[in-house]
N, C-alpha and C positions, 0 to 999 in steps of 0.2 A: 126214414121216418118209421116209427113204430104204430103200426095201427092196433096192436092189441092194448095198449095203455091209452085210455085219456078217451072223448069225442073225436073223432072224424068228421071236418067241416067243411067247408069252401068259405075263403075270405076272398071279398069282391073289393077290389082297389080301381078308382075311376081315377084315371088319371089323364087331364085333356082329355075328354069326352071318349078317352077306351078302355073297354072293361077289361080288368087282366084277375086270372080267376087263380088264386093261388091256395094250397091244400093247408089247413093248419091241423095238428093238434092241440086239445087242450086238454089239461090234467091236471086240478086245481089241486088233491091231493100227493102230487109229484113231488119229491124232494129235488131241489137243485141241486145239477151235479157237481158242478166247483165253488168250494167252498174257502176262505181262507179263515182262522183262528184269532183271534185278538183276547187279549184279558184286559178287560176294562172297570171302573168304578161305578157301579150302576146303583142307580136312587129311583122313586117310584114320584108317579104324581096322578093327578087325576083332574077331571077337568071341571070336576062338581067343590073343588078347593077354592076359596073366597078369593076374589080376583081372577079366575082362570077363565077362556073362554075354552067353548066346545068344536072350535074352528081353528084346523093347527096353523103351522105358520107358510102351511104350502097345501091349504084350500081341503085339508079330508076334517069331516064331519066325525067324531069321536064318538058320538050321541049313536052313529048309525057304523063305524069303523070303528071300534077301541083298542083294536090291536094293533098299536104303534108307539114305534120310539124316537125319542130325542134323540138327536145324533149330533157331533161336529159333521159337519158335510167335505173338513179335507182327511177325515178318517175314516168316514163309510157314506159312501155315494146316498144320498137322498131317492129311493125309491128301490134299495135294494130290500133285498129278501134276507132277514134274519132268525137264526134261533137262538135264544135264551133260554140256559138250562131256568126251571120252575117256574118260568112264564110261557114257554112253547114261542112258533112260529108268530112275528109278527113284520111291520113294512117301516123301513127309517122313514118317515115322513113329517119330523118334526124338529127343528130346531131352539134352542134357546139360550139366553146371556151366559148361564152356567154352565152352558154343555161345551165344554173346550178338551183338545185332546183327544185322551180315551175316557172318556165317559160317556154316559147314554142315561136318558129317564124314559123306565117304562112308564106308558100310561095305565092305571087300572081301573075300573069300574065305579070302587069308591075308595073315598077318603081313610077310609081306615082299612081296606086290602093296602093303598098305598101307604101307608102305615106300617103295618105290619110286615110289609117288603124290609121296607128302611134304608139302609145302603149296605151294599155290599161287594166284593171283588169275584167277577164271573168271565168264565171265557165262553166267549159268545162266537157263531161260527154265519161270518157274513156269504152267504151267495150272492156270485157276479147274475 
């Protein structure tokens, strides 16, 4: 464990009434270390677009999280850690009818940031 990086904590696990006290790190700013590459079709959406709700399809609040993407879930695991070059770091946590294969919809802020996106072909770099 590295303790010059990140907090130094104790996580407390009760499990059947015994406490077992195990050391974590944390380091929100941390890039994950294994990453694997994919070139995918990536389109923008927003969730202020007429018909959308602010509630993905796997319970994060957009209003309060907006950095997430649409994902197929048998091409990038739903809750992993992504970067998209001109979007930055954000969490697959969203699915939808369109999103098949390799494609992905970033979510943005508004309607005309997603706009402005449009669609495009980007190689995105998923951590496990």
């Amino acid at each position: 464990m590295n303790f010059k990086k990140g907090l130094v904590g104790l996580l407390c696990i009760v499990v059947l009434g015994l406490a077992l006290v195990v050391p974590h790190s944390v380091n929100v700013d941390a890039k994950p270390k294994k990453a694997k590459t994919i070139t995918v079709n990536a389109s923008a959406y927003s969730y202020k677009q007429k018909g959308m709700g602010h509630i993905t399809s796997k319970g994060i609040n957009l209003k309060k999280h907006p950095r997430v993407i649409a994902v197929d879930p048998k091409v990038i695991r739903l809750g992993s850690k992504v970067y998209i070059p001109g979007y930055g770091y954000a969490v697959a946590g969203d699915t939808g009818g369109a999103i098949k294969g390799k494609k992905i919809d970033v979510h943005m802020k508004t309607v005309a940031k997603a706009k402005k996106w449009g669609r495009k072909k980007v190689k995105i770099k998923v951590y496990k």
